[in-house]
N, C-alpha and C positions, 0 to 999 in steps of 0.2 A: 291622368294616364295618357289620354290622346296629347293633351299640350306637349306631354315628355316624346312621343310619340313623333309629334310633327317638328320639336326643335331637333330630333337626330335625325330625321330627315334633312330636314334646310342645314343642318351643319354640314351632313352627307353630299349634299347639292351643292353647297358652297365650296367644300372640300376640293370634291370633281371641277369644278372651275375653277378654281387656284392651280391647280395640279396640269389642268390644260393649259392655264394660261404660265408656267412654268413656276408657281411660288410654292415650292414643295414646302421648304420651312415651314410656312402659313399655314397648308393642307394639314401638314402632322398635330398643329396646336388643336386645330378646329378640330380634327378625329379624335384625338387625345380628349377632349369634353364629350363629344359624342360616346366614346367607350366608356367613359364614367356613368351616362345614364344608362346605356344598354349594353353592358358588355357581354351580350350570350349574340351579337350579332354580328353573324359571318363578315358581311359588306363591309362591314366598317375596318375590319384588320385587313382586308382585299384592300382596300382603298390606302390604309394606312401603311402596306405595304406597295404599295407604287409609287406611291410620295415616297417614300424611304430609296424607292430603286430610282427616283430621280435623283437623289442626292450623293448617287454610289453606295449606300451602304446595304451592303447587300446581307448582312450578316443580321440586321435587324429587319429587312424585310422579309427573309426567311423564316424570324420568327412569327411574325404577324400571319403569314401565310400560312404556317402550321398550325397558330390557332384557328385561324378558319377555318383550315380543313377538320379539326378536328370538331370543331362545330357542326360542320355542315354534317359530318360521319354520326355522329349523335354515337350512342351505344353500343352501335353497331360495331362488331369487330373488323376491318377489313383482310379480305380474303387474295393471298396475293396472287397477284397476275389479273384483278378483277377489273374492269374496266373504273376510268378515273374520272373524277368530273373535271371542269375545269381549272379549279382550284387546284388541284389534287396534282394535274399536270404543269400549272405552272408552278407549285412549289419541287415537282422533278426538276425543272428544268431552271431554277433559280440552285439547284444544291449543285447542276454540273457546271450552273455559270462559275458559283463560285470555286468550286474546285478545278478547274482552268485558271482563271486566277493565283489559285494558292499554287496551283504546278507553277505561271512563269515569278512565281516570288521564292519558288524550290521549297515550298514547307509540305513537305511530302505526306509527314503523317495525317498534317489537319486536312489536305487534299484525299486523301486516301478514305477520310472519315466523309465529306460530303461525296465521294463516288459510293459507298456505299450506301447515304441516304436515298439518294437517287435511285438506286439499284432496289431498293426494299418499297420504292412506289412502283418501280416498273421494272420486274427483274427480265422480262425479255427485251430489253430496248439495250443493241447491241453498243450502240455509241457510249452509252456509263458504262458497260464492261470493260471498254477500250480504257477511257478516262478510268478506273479503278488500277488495269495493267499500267498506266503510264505514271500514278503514283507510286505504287508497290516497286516498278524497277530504276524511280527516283529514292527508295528511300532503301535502295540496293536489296529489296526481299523477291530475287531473284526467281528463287523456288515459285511462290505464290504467282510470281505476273507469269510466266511459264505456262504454271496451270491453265491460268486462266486466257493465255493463247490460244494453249492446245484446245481446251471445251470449244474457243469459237468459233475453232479449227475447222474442229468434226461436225459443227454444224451448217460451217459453210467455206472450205475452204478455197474457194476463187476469192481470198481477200489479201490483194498482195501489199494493202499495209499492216499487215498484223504479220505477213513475212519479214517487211522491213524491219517491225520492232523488235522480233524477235533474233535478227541477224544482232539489232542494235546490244541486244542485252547479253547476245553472247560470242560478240565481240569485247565487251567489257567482261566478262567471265572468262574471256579467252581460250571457248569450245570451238574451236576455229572448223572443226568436224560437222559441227550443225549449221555456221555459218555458211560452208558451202554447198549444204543440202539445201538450205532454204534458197539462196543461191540460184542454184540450180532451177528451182521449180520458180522463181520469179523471172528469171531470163527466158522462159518460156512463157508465162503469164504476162506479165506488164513487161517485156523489155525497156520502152521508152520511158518508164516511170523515172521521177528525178531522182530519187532515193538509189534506184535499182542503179543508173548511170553512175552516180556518185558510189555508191558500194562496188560497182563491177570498177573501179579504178585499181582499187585496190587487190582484185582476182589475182593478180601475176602473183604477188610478195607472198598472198596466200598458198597460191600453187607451191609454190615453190616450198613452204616451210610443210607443206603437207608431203612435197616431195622428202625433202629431209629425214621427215619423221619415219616415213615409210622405210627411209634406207636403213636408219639406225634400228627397227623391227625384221630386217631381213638379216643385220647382222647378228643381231641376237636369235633368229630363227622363231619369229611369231610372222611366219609367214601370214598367218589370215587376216592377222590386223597391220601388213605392212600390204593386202593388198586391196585392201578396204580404204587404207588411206591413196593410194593409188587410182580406183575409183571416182572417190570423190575429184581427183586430181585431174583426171579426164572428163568427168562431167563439166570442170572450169573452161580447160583448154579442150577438147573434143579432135581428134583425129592429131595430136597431137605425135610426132614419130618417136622422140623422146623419151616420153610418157609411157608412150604403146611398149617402146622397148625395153626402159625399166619394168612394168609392170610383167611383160615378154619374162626376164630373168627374175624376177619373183616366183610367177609361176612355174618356171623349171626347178626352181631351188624347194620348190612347195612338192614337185613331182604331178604335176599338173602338166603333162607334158605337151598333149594335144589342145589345150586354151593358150599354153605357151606358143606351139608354133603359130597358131592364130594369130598373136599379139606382134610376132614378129613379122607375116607377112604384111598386117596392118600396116606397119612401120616402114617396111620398104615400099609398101606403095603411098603411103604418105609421103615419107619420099623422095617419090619418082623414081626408085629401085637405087638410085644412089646414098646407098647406108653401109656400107661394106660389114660392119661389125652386127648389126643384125644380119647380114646373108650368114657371116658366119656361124651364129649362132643357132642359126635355122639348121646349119649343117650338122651341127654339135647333137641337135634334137633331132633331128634326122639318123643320126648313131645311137644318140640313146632310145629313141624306139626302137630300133633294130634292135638293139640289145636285149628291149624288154619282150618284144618278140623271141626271140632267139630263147630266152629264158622257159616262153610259154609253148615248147617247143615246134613254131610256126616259122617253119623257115622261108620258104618263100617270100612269107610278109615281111619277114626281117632281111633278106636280099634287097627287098623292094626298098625299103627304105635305106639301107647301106646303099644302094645306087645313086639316089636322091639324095645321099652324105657327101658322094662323093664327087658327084657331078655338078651340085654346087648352083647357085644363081651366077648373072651375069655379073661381072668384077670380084667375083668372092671363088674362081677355082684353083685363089693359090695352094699351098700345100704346107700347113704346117704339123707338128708331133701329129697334136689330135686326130687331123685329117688322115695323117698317114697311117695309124693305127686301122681308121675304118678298114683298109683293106685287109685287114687281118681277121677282125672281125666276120666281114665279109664271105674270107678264106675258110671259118670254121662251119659258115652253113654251110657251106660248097662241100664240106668233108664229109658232114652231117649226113647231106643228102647224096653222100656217094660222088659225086666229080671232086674227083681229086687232079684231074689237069684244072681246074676253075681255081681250088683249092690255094694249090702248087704256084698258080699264077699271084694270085693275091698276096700271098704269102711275102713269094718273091718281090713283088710290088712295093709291096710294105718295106721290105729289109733297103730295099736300092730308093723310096725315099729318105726312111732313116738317116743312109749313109749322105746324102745329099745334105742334109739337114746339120749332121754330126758334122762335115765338114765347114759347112758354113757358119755356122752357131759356136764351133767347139763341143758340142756333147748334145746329148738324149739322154733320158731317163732309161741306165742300161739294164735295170729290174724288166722294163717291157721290152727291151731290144731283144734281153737274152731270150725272154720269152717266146718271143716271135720268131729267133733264129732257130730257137729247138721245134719250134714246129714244123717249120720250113726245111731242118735237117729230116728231120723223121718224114717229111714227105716225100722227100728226093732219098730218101732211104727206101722206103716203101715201092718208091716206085723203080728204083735200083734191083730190089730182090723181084717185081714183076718182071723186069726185063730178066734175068733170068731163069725165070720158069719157061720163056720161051728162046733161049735159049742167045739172046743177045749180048754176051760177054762186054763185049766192048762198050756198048751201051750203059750196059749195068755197070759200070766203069767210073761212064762218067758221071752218074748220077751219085755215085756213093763218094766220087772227088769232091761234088758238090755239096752235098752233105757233111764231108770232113771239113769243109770249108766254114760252114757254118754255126758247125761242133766241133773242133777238132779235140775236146776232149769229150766226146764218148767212143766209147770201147765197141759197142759194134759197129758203127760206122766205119771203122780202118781195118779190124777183121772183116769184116762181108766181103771187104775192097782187097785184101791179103788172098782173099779164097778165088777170088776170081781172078785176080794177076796170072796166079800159077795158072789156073786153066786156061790163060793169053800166052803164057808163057815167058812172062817178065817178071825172071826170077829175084833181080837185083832188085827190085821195087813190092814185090811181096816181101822178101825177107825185111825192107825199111819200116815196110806196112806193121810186122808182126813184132820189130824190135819197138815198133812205138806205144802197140798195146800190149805188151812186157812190162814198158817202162809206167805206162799208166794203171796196170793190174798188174802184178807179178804175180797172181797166183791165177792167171785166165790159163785152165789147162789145154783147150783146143789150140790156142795160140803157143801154146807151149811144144803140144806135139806137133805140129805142122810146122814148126820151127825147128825140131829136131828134123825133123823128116829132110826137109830142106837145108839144113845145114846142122849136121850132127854134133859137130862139135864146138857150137856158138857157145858164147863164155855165155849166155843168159840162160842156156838149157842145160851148162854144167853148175854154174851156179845154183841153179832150181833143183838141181839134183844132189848137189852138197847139202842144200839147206834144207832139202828133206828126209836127209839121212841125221842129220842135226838134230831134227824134230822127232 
C-alpha cells in the first residue's frame, strides 16, 4: 500500500515537471497511470487537467477538473453562492474561458451551456452573467439576454457596457425606441466610451426615422405616442428648434396648449428668434387660449392673450385669415364685458383686414367673413339706435349706413335708417330706404305704413293692399 502510495506520488512529481518544463503529452501519460492506482485522488485530475490546458484542450480539462471538484466536495451537497475552493474556482473560470471561445467560433448554444456552468459555481460573479447574455443574443433569444440585462441592471446600473449590449440587440430587433433611451443614458455615463462614439454616429438617421414615426402617429391622432417618440427625439438632438417645434404642434393638436407654447418659444429661442413659422404658431396658441378662456367665461384673461395673438413676436406681425379673425375674437370679450367702442373697433379691424386679404389672395373663407360682418353690422346698429336716444339723428344715420353696409340684407338695419331719414328730413332717401325693405320683406307692416304715410299712393302700398284683399 505505501509502495502504491509513493509511486503516485513520484508519477505526481514527475508529472508537475514535465508539465513545467512544457511536455504536457508526457504529463497526461504519467497521470493517466497515476489515476489507475488512486483514482479517488483530487491532485491527480488538478494536474491532469493543466497538462490538458497546456495542450489547448480545454473541453478535457474541464472534465478533470470537475472530477476534482467533486472529490474534494465529498457528500456534501454544495450550497449555492457558498464560498469555493480553489478548485472549485478554477473550474468557474475554465467553463467562461471556454465559453468565449465557443462565442468567437459563434456556437452559441454550446457557449450558452458553459455560461451557465459557470454561473451555478458562482451565481453572483457578474462577468458569466454577461458571457450568458452574449450567447443567448448570439443565438437570437432575444427575450432571455433582455432579462438578464435588465436584473444586472437593477443591481448596478452605472454599467455602460450592458447599455451598449443592449442598444446592440435592439438594434437588431429594430426597437429603435429603446435604443435611444439607452442612448440617452450612456451619453451621459461614458460619453467617450468607443461603443458609445461609434453608436452616437448613427443618432441622426435614428432621429430622424423616430421623427417620422412620430408624424405619421399625429396624422392618425395617437398624439401620446407621436409625442413620446418626439421625446426620445430630443433627448438625441437636445435643444433642437426643429424638434421643439414639431413636437410644439403635436402638443397643440393633443390640446396641450400651454406645454405647446412652451415648446414653441423653446424654438425661437433656439433659434435666435428667427423661426418665423413658430412665431406664428405661438400666435395661433395665443388665440386659442383666448378662446378657451373666453369659453371659461374669463374675459380678461382671454383679452390678454388675444393681445399677445395679435401683437405677435418680432418678424411674425404679418397679417394673415387666422390672425385677422383674432380681432374678432377679441371684439366678442370687449362686448362681453360691456365696451362696445373696443368691440365696434375690433370688429371693424377684422372686416378691413379680411378685405385686404380678399383682395390680394382672391377670397376668404366667406362662412367667417359673413360672420363677422353681422356682428360688426349689429354693432354699428346698436350703437346707431344709442345715438338716438339722445337724440343724434344724424349720427344715428351714419352708423345704421354703416351697418347696411355691412348687411345690406337685414331688414332692420334700412328701416331704423328710413325712420330717422324722415326725422332729417330726407324724404327722397327714406322713401329708397322703405322700398328696399318692401322688397326684402313684403309683408314688414311698419315699413308698409310709413310708406303710405309718406307716399300714399306707391304701387308697393297699393299692391300690399290688393293682395290683402286677395287673401
Amino acid at each position: 500500500m505505501q509502495d502504491s502510495k509513493d509511486s503516485v506520488q513520484r508519477r505526481l512529481n514527475d508529472a508537475n515537471e514535465l508539465i513545467a518544463r512544457g511536455k504536457y503529452e508526457s504529463a497526461v501519460i504519467h497521470l493517466q497511470k497515476a489515476i489507475f492506482l488512486c483514482p479517488e485522488d483530487p491532485d491527480l485530475y488538478i494536474a491532469r487537467g493543466d497538462a490538458y490546458l497546456g495542450v489547448y484542450d480545454i473541453s478535457s480539462a474541464i472534465q478533470n477538473y470537475r472530477r476534482a471538484d467533486k472529490l474534494e466536495q465529498g457528500s456534501e451537497k454544495r450550497v449555492p453562492g457558498a464560498a469555493l475552493s480553489s478548485t472549485g474556482l478554477k473550474l468557474a473560470d475554465l467553463h467562461a474561458t471556454y465559453c468565449r471561445r465557443l462565442l468567437s467560433a459563434q456556437r452559441y448554444d454550446s457557449a450558452e451551456a458553459q455560461a451557465n456552468f459557470a454561473i451555478s459555481l458562482r451565481p453572483f460573479h457578474a462577468p458569466f452573467h454577461v458571457l450568458l447574455v452574449l450567447a443567448q443574443s448570439g443565438a437570437n433569444k432575444w427575450d432571455e439576454a433582455l432579462d438578464g440585462i435588465r436584473s444586472m441592471l437593477e443591481a448596478d446600473p452605472r454599467q455602460p457596457e450592458l447599455y451598449v449590449l443592449r442598444c446592440r440587440i435592439n438594434i437588431e430587433r429594430k426597437c429603435l425606441e429603446q435604443v435611444v433611451d439607452d442612448m440617452t443614458r450612456l451619453v451621459r455615463l461614458a460619453p467617450e466610451h468607443p461603443e458609445v462614439v461609434a453608436l452616437s454616429e448613427g443618432m441622426h438617421a435614428w432621429t430622424e426615422q423616430l421623427v417620422a414615426k412620430s408624424m405619421e402617429n399625429v396624422i392618425r391622432e395617437r398624439y401620446d405616442d407621436a409625442l413620446a417618440l418626439l421625446d426620445r427625439s430630443l433627448n438625441l438632438r437636445p435643444g433642437d428648434s426643429d424638434l421643439l417645434y414639431k413636437r410644439g404642434i403635436a402638443q397643440r393638436l393633443a390640446g396641450r396648449l400651454e406645454d405647446a407654447m412652451k415648446d414653441m418659444e423653446d424654438a425661437l429661442e433656439a433659434a435666435s428668434g428667427n423661426y418665423p413659422e413658430a412665431a406664428r404658431q405661438l400666435r395661433i396658441l395665443h388665440n386659442e387660449m383666448g378662446v378657451q378662456y373666453h369659453g371659461w367665461d374669463l374675459y380678461p384673461e382671454a383679452i390678454e392673450q388675444f393681445d399677445l395673438a395679435i401683437r405677435g413676436q418680432v418678424g411674425s406681425e404679418d397679417i394673415d385669415e387666422a390672425m385677422a379673425m383674432v380681432y374678432a375674437n377679441r371684439g366678442d370679450c370687449y362686448q362681453l364685458l360691456g365696451s362696445d367702442d373696443k368691440a365696434l373697433q375690433d370688429y371693424e379691424l377684422c372686416i378691413h383686414q379680411l378685405d385686404l386679404i380678399k383682395k390680394d389672395a382672391g377670397g376668404v373663407n366667406e362662412e367667417a367673413y359673413s360672420r363677422v360682418a353681422r356682428k360688426c353690422g349689429e354693432s354699428l346698429f346698436n350703437r346707431g339706435r344709442l345715438a338716438v336716444t339722445f337724440g343724434e339723428y344724424s349720427r344715428a344715420a351714419t352708423f345704421f349706413t354703416k351697418a347696411i353696409d355691412m348687411c345690406p340684407d337685414v331688414v332692420e338695419f334700412s328701416f331704423q335708417r328710413a325712420e330717422i331719414l324722415g326725422r332729417l328730413e330726407m324724404y327722397k332717401q327714406q322713401k329708397e330706404d322703405l322700398e328696399r325693405v318692401l322688397t326684402l320683406d313684403p309683408r314688414h307692416a311698419r315699413a308698409r305704413t310709413l310708406l303710405q304715410r309718406v307716399s300714399p299712393h306707391h304701387s308697393l302700398v297699393l299692391g300690399a293692399g290688393v293682395s290683402g284683399l286677395n287673401s
